[in-house]
C-alpha positions as CSV (number, residue, x, y, z in Angstrom):
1,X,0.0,0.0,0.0
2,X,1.3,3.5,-0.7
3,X,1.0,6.1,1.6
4,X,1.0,9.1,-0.8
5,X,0.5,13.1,0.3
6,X,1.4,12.2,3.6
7,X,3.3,14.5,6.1
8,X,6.8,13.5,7.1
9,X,8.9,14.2,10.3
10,X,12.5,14.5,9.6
11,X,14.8,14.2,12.4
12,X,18.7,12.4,12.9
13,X,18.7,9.0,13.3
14,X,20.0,7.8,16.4
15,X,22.5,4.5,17.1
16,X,19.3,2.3,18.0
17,X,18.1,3.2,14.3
18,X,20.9,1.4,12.8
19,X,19.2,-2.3,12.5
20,X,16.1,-0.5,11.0
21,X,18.3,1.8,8.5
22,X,20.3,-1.4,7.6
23,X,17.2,-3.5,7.0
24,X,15.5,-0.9,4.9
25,X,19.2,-0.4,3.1
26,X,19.0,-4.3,2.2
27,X,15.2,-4.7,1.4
28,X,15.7,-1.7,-1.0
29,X,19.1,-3.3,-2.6
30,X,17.0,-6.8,-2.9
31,X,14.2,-4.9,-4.4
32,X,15.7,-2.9,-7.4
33,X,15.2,-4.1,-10.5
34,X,19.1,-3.5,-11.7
35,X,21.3,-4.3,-9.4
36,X,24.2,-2.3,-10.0
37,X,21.9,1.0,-9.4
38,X,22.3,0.7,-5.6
39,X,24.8,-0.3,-3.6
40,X,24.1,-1.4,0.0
41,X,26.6,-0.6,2.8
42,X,27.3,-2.9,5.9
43,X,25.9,-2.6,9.1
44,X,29.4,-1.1,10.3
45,X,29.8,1.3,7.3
46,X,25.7,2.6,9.4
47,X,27.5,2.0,13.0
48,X,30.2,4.1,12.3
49,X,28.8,7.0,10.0
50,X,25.7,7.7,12.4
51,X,27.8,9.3,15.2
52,X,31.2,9.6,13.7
53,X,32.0,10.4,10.3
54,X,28.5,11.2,9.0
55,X,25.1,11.7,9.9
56,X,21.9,9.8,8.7
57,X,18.7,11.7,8.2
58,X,15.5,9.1,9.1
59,X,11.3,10.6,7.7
60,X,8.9,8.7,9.6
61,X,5.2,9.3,9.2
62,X,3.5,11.7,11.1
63,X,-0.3,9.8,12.0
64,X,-2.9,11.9,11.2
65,X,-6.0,12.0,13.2
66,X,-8.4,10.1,10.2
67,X,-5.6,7.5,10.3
68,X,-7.0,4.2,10.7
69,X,-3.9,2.3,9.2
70,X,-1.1,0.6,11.7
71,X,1.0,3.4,10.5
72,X,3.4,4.0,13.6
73,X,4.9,7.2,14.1
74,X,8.6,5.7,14.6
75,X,8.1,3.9,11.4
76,X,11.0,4.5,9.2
77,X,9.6,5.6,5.8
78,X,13.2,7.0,4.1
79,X,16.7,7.7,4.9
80,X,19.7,9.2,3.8
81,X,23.3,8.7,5.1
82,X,26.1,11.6,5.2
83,X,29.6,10.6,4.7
84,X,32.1,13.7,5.9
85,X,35.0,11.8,4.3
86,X,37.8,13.7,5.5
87,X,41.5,13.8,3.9
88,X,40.7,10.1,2.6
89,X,41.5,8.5,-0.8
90,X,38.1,8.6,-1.9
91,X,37.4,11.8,-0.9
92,X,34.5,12.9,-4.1
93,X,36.0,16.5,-3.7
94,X,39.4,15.3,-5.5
95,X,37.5,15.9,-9.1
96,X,37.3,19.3,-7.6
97,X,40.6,19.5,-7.5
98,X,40.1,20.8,-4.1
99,X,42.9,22.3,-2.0
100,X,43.7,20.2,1.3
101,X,41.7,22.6,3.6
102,X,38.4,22.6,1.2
103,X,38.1,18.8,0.9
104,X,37.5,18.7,4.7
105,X,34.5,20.5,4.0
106,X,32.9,18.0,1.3
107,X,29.8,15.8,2.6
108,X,28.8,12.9,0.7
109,X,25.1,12.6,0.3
110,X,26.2,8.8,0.1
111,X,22.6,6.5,0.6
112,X,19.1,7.2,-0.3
113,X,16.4,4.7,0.1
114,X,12.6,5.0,0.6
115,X,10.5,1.6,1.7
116,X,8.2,1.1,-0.6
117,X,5.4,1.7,0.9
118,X,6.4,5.4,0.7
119,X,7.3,5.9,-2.9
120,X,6.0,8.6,-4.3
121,X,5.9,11.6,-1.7
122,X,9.3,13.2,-3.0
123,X,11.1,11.8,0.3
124,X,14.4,11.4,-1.9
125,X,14.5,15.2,-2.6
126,X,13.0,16.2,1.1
127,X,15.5,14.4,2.7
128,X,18.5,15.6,0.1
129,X,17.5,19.7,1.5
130,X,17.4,18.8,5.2
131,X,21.0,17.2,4.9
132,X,22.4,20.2,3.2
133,X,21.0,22.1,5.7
134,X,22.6,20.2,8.3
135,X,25.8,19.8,6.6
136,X,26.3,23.4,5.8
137,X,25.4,24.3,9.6
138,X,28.4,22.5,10.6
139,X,30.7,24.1,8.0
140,X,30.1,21.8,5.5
141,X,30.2,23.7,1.5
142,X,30.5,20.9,-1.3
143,X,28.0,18.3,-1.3
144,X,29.4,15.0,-3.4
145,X,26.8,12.4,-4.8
146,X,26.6,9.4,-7.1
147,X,24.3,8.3,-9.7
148,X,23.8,5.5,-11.7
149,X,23.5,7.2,-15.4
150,X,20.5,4.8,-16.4
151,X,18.6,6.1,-13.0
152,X,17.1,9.0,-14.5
153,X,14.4,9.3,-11.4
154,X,17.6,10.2,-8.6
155,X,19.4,12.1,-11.7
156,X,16.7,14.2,-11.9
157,X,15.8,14.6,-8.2
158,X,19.6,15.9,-7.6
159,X,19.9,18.1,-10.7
160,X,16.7,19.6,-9.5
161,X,18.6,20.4,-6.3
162,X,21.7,22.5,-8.1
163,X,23.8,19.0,-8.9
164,X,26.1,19.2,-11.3
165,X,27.6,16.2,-13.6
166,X,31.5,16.6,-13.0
167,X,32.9,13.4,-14.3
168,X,31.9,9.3,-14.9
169,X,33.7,7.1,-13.0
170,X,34.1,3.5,-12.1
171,X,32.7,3.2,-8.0
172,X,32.2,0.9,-5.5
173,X,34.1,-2.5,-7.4
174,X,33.7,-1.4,-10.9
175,X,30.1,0.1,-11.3
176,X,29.1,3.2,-13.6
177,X,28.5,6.2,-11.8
178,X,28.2,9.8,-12.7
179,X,29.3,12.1,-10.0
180,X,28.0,15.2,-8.9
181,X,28.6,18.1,-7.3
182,X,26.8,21.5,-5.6
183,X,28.6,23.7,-3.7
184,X,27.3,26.7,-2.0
């Protein structure tokens, strides 16, 4: 069942989260049609970038009153993991050419994934906002993403955003990815 037009809270995701996150993360990975459009992280890669290099953004429902469904309020709907990758190898910011001292301010907007249940109510893109928002409260200025070039639906959803195609590149074992960039 899709929940369409719903209302959405959009808070940070705290460590207890991380068995959810990784189970929606898998189900969505099982789910896609082609595989080599998403790629699912561990549940260490979750552990470690929801309190120390990253942040993850959770939308759960918000009930309404006329609610009858079993919707639960804690009910993860969507997330999307932050990566602040620091001075490391694969830092998105080198096809910036950044200097040393601006690729410590790239965030990756590394993970989307909606349950399916909750297609449809533009949680990729709602989500994508809030964690620029967060990133650039915290000093954060480039915002680093990959896409799949066949998956025009997240292409779009970025570009929308002020994403810019820099390059195409082989990530994550050898799949195509364009890779983009906004900086503010």
């Amino acid at each position: 069942m899709t929940h369409l037009s719903r209302q959405f809270s959009i808070t940070a995701a705290a460590p207890e989260d991380c068995h959810e996150i990784y189970h929606l993360m898998t189900d969505t990975a099982a789910s896609v049609q082609k595989k080599d459009w998403f790629f699912p992280d561990s549940l260490e890669f979750i552990r470690t970038h929801i309190k120390d290099r990253g942040m993850i953004l959770k939308a759960c429902p918000v009930p309404s009153e006329a609610d009858t469904s079993s919707l639960r309020a804690d009910r993860l709907a969507a997330f999307l993991l932050i990566r602040f990758p620091g001075p490391t190898e694969d830092n998105l910011g080198t096809y910036l050419h950044l200097s040393e001292k601006e690729l410590l301010k790239v965030a990756h907007m590394e993970t989307v994934a909606v349950a399916s249940g909750f297609t449809g109510n533009g949680l990729q893109r709602k989500l994508l906002i809030e964690g620029e928002k967060a990133a650039a409260a915290m000093g954060l200025r480039h915002f680093m993403a990959t896409v799949h070039p066949e998956n025009h639906y997240s292409l779009s959803n970025f570009q929308r955003l002020g994403y810019k195609k820099i390059a195409e590149a082989l990530k994550y074992g050898g799949l195509r990815r364009w890779v983009l960039e906004k900086s503010i």
